[in-house]
N, C-alpha and C positions, 0 to 999 in steps of 0.2 A: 147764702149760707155763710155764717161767721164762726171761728171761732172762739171758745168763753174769753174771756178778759181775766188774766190772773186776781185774786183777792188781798193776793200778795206780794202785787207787783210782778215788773216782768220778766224778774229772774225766775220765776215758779216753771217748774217742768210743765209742760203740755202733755199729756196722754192720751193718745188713741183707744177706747177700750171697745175690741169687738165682740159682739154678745152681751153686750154689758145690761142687757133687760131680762137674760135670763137668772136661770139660779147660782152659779155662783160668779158670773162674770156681774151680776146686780148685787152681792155679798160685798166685792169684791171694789166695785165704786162708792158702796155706803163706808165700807173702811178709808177710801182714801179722803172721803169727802165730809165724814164724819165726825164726833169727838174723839178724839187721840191720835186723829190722822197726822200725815206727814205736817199739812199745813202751807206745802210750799208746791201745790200741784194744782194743775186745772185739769178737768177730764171732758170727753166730749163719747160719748154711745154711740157709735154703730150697731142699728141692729136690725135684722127685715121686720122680726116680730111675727115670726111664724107661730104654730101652736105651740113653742115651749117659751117664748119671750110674752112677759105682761110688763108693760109700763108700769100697774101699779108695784111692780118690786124696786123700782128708782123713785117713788113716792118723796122722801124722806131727804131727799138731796134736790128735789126739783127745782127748788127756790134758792139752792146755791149762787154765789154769782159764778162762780169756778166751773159750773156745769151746762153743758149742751146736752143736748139729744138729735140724733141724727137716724132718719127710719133709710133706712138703706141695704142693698148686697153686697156683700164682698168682692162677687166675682161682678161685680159694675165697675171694671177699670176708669171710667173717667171720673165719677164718682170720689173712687179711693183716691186716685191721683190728688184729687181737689184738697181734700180731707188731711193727708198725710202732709200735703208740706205746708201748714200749720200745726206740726205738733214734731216735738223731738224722741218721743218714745212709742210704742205698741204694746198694749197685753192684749193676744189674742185668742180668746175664749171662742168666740162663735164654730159651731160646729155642729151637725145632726150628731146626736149622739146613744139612741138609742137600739139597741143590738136589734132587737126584733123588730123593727121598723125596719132595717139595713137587710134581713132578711128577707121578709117581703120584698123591698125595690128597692135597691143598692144604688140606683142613679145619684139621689140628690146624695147621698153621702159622700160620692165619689168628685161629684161638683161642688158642694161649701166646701168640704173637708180638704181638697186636694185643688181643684183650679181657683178654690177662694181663697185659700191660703198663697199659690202661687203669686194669684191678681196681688194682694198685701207687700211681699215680699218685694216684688217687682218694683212697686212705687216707693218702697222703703229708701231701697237701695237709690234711686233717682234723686229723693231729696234729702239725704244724708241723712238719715234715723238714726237715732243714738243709739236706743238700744231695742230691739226686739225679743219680746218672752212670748214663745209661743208654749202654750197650755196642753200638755197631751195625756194619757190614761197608760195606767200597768196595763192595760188590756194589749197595746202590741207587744207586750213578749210571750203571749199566749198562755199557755199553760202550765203547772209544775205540780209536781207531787209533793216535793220534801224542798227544804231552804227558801231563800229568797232571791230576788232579781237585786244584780246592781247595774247601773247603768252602761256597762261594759256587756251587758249582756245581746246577745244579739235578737233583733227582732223579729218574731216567729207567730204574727196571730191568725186567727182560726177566724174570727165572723169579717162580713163586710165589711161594719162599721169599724174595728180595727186595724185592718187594711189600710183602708182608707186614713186613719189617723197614723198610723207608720208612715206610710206614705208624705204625709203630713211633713211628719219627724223629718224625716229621710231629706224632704225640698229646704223645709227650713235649715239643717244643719248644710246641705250642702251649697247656700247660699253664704254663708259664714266662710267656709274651705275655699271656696270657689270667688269671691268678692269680698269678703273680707266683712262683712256686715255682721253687728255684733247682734249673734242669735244665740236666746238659752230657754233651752229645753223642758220643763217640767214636765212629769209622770207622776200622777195621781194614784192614790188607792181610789176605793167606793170613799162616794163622800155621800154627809149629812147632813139634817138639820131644816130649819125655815125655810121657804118657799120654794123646797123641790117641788120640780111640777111631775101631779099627783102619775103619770106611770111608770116611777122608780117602785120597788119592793116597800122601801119605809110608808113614804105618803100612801100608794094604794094600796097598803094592808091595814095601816092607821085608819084608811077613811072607809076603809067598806065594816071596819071592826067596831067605826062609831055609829053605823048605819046598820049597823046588824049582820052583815054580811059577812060570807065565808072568804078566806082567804087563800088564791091560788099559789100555791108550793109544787113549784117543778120538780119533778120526779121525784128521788128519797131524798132529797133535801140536803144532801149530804156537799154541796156546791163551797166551798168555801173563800170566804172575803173578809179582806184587810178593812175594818170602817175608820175613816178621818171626818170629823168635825168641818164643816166647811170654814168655821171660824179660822184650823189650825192650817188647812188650807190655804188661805189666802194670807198668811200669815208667810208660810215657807214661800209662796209667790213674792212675796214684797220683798223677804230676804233677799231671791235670786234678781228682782229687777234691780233692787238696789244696791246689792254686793257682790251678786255671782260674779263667774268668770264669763265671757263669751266664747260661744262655742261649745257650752258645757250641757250634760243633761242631771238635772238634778230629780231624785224621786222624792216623791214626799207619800209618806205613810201615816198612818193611826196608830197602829202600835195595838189595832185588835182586833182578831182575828176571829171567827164564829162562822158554825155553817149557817148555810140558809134559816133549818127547821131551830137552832139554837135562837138565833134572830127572829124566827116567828114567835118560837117558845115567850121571848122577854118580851115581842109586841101585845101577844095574848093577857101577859099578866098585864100591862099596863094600861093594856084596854078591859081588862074587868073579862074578860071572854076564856072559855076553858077550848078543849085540843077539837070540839067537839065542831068548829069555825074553821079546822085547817079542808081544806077540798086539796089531792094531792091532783095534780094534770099532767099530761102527756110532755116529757123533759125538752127542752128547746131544742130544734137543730143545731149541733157542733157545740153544746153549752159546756166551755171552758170548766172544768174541777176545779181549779184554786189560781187563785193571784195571791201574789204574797212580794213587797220590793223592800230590798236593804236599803233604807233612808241615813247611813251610816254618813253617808259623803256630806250631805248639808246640813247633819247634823254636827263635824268636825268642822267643816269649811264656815258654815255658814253659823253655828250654835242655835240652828231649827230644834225646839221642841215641842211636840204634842203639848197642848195645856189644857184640853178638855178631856175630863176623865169621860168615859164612855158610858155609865150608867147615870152619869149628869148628865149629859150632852143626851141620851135618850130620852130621858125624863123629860126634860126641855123640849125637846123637839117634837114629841105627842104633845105636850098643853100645849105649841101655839098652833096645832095643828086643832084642836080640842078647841080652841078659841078663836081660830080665824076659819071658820065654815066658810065667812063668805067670799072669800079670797080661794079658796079649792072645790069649794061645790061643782061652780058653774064649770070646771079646767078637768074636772075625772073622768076618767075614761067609761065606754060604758060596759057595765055588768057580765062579770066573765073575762073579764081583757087579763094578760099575766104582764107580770114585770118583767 
């Protein structure tokens, strides 16, 4: 195994990216590898390639010379060891991350999310890593009725899977406090757009609503979520790799807010389908009311801002879904599954 060969010579950063075959850790390399990118980076993909990682979403960069692909686990110490001291930075996305899955069997969540993340850290720290971003979700500060979360907040979540990703938080920063390794934080709202893999709400209410199909709506609907553009996304990620402070937790938000059935309401119209498509089901175990985080800090520190408006960035994201069947067919869950 090798590491890429910069394109730009060997002053070009090295980046570890793990996950980087799912959906927005593969966003996430087309940006840096892509037109407008840094330009001065090589990236190399860890990623096992479980059901949510497709290699064809690194399609588009595979012939980079700046790009590797590496099929691997996280929580494979000798592995990482190898991996890591050829590169000076880490964006670490890889993570089980779906609630009802973590429901079901909380094991693997608790092994990528928490002793995969440790295995990383571990080896960081061994080969001098510049800098480590580790990737996490509003979901560990649990729940709220009214305001928003600032990163001062403490973390409070409710399902396995954000547990586990607290948990997460909690090893990485204290690797920072405790060794001094420069770790930062990101907290995600819901995110959006191209090649979510189809057992998010958007993709599989989009693709059963292009196939005719009803669309499962937990309980009254009434759930409500922050949505961010994966674009804008990876956008405030790039800010915090390459500006934040170490040590710090930065949130990054959308700036819009809708419940679930408001969110079915605008999928319906855009898929041509009336109310007569929603099927309501039985509401998830412990299913969180509202996320909602104050992105105030990286948007002063850093001048992060949302640049997808939300009924573009919809519109968008049904056509490619509308236009790449073949890319989500063969990946949807089967009939009756919820988000």
């Amino acid at each position: 195994m090798t590491t890429p060969t910069p394109a730009t010579g060997t002053a070009a950063t090295r980046i570890l990216v793990t996950g980087g075959a799912g959906f927005i850790g593969s966003h996430h390399v087309r940006t840096l590898l892509g037109p407008g990118g840094p330009g001065d980076v090589s990236v190399t993909v860890l990623d096992l390639l479980t059901y949510a990682g497709n290699p064809a979403n690194l399609d588009a960069v595979r012939d980079h010379p700046g790009f590797t692909f590496v099929k691997g686990d996280i929580c494979d110490g000798a592995l990482v060891d190898e991996l890591m001291a050829g590169h000076d930075e880490v964006v670490h996305f890889a993570a089980e991350s779906h609630v009802d899955r973590s429901i079901l069997d909380s094991s693997a969540f608790v092994r990528t999310n928490v002793l995969g993340t440790q295995t990383l850290l571990d080896a960081a720290l061994r080969h001098g890593v510049r800098t480590f971003v580790h990737v996490s979700t509003d979901e560990v500060y649990g729940s709220l009725d009214t305001g928003a979360w600032t990163e001062d907040c403490p973390a409070l979540p409710n399902s396995p899977y954000a547990a586990a990703k607290a948990s997460s938080d909690l090893i990485a920063l204290a690797y920072h406090r405790t060794h001094g390794l420069d770790v930062r934080v990101t907290r995600c709202s819901n995110n959006y757009g191209p090649h979510q893999y189809p057992e998010k709400i958007i993709p599989l209410f989009v693709g059963n609503l292009l196939d005719g199909r009803t669309v499962p709506l937990y309980g009254d609907g009434g759930n409500v979520r922050d949505w961010l553009h994966v674009d804008d996304h990876v956008q405030g990620i790039e800010l915090v790799r390459t500006q934040g402070r170490p040590g710090e937790i930065y949130n990054i938000g959308g700036g819009t807010e809708l419940t679930n059935r408001a969110l079915t309401e605008l999928l319906l119209d855009a898929c041509g389908a009336g109310p007569d498509r929603i099927e309501h089901v039985p509401d998830r175990k412990g299913h969180d009311r509202r996320y909602c985080v104050d992105w105030t800090k990286i948007r002063d520190e850093l001048g992060y801002r949302p640049r997808t408006d939300f009924a573009t960035g919809l519109a968008a994201t049904v056509a490619w879904y509308r236009e790449h069947r073949a890319w989500w067919e063969p990946l949807r869950p089967t009939p009756g599954a919820t988000p």
